[in-house]
N, C-alpha and C positions, 0 to 999 in steps of 0.2 A: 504493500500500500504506500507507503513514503516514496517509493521510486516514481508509483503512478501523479503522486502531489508533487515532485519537483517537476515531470517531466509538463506537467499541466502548468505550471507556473514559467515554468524557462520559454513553451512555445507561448503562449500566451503575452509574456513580457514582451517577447520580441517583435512578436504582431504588431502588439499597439504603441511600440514607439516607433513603428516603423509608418503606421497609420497616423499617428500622432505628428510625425515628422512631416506628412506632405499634407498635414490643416493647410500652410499656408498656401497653399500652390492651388489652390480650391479656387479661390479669388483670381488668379491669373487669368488674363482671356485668353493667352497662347499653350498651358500647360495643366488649365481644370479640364476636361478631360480626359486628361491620361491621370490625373491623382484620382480623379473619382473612379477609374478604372482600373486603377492598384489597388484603393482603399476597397471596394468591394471585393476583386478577384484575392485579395491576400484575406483577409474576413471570410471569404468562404470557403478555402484552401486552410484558414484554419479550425473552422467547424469540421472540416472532412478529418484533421488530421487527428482532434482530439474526441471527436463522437463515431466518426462512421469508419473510420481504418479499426479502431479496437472493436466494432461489435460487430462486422464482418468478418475478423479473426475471430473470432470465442464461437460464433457458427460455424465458419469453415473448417477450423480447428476441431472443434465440439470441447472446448472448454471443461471444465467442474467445477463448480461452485467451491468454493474454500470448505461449506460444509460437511460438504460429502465426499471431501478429496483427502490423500494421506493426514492434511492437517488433522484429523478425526477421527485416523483409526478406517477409516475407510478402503473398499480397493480402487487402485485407479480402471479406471477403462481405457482401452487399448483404442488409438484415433484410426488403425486401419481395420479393416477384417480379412479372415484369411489365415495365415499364419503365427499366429502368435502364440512362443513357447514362454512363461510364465519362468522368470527366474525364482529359484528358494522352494 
């Protein structure tokens, strides 16, 4: 969990001073836009990178819940089918 709070803080800071950085260029009549077209495409490249990249993996993957995964005493599930010989 702490790895998933820095990694949400580091992309996120980065966005919005980067967003932050071209307020001013809003106002230009030769350069608003292309900043309204950073500001949007970087805002939405970062919703993709902190909402839909991680819950497209835990599907594709087929993830476990922390509850019902080794954390718990639990067995894990094998992500292919097929062959799978069970160490121990």
């Amino acid at each position: 969990m702490p790895a998933s709070v820095s990694r949400v803080r580091l992309v996120s800071m980065a966005a919005l001073t980067t967003m932050l950085g071209l307020l001013p260029l809003l106002f230009d009549v030769f350069f608003g836009a292309m900043a309204v077209t950073i500001i949007c495409g970087l805002a939405f490249a970062t919703g993709l990178t902190l909402l839909v990249v991680p819950v497209l993996f835990a599907v594709f993957f087929r993830v476990i819940p922390p509850e019902e995964g080794w954390a718990c005493g639990g067995r894990p599930q094998p992500l292919w089918s097929g062959n799978f010989i069970p160490h121990g």
